[in-house]
N, C-alpha and C positions, 0 to 999 in steps of 0.2 A: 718830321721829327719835332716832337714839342718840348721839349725836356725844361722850357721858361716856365717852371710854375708859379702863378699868381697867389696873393695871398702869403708872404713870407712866410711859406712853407719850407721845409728844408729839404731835398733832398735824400730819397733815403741810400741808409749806408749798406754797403754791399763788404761783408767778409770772407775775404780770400783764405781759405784751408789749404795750407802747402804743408802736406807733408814730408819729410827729407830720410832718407836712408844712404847715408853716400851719394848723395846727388852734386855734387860742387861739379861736374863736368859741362853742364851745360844752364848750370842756377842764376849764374849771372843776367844772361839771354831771357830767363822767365822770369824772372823780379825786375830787370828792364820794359814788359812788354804790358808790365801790371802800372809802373811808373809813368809811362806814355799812353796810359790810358785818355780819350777825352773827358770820361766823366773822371770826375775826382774825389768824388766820396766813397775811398774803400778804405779798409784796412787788411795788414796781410797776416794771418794766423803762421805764423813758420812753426813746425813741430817737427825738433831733431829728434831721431827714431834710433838713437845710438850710433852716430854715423862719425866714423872714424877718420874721415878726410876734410878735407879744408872747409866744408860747409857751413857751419856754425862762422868762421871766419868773414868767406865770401858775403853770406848774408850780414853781421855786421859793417863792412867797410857800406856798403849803403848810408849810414847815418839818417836815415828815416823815420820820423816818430811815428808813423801809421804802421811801420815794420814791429809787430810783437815774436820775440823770440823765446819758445816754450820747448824745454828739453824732456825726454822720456828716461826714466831711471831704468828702463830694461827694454830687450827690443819688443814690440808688436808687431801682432800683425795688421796691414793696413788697416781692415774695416776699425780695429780696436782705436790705434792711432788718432781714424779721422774723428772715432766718435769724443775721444781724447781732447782732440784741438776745439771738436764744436760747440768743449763745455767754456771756453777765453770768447768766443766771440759773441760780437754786440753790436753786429749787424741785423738788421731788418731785412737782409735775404744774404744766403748762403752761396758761394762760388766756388769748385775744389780747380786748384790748378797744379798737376804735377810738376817734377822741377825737371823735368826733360822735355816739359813743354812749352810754349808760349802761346798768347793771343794776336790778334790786330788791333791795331790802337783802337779802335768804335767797338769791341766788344762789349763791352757793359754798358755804354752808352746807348748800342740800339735795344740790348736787352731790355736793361732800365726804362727804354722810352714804349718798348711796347709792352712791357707790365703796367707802367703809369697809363697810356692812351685807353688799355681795354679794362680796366680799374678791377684787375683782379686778384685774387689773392693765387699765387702761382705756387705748388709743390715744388714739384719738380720739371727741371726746366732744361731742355738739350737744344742746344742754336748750332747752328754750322752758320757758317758766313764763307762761300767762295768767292772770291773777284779773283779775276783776268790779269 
């Protein structure tokens, strides 16, 4: 893994697309899992979708400035939504992460390191990562 790049180069930023429809039941667990990431250059797109439960809530007690919270004045549906939140973000690659989901801490960290090692410019990008 080479992720030391030479040259005060920066790092680039990866933006998390979450979008939320009543999702507070398990959003804590997936904004923790973006938080304990090892790379650290993300930001999170949060996009409430008219959600009537604690969500909006949950994701402020956070107090995170890479946290952007962007609300929907009617509901969507998701594709509409995602393309909604991917007009906020200002990252140099895109990541969607549902709120019923989480990652492992090295997700975007091996991603990140093998889009930097093979210097390509990546569309679209599917990783699984199992361990034992």
């Amino acid at each position: 893994m080479k992720l030391n790049l030479k040259n005060g180069r920066k790092l680039p930023l990866v933006s998390i697309i979450m979008n939320c429809y009543n999702g507070e039941k398990y959003l804590k667990q997936s904004i923790k899992s973006v938080i304990q990431q090892k790379y650290k250059n993300w930001e999170i797109i949060f996009f409430d979708n008219c959600s009537t439960d604690k969500s909006i809530r949950t994701v402020k007690s956070f107090q995170n400035k890479r946290i952007k919270i962007y609300k929907s004045n009617k509901y969507l549906k998701l594709y509409a939504a995602r393309n909604l939140a991917l007009k906020y973000a200002k990252g140099d690659y895109i990541a969607f992460l549902d709120t019923d989901d989480y990652w492992d801490s090295k997700k975007l960290f091996l991603q990140i390191d093998y889009i930097l090692e093979k210097k390509k410019k990546i569309r679209l990008f599917k990783f699984l990562l199992f361990t034992r």
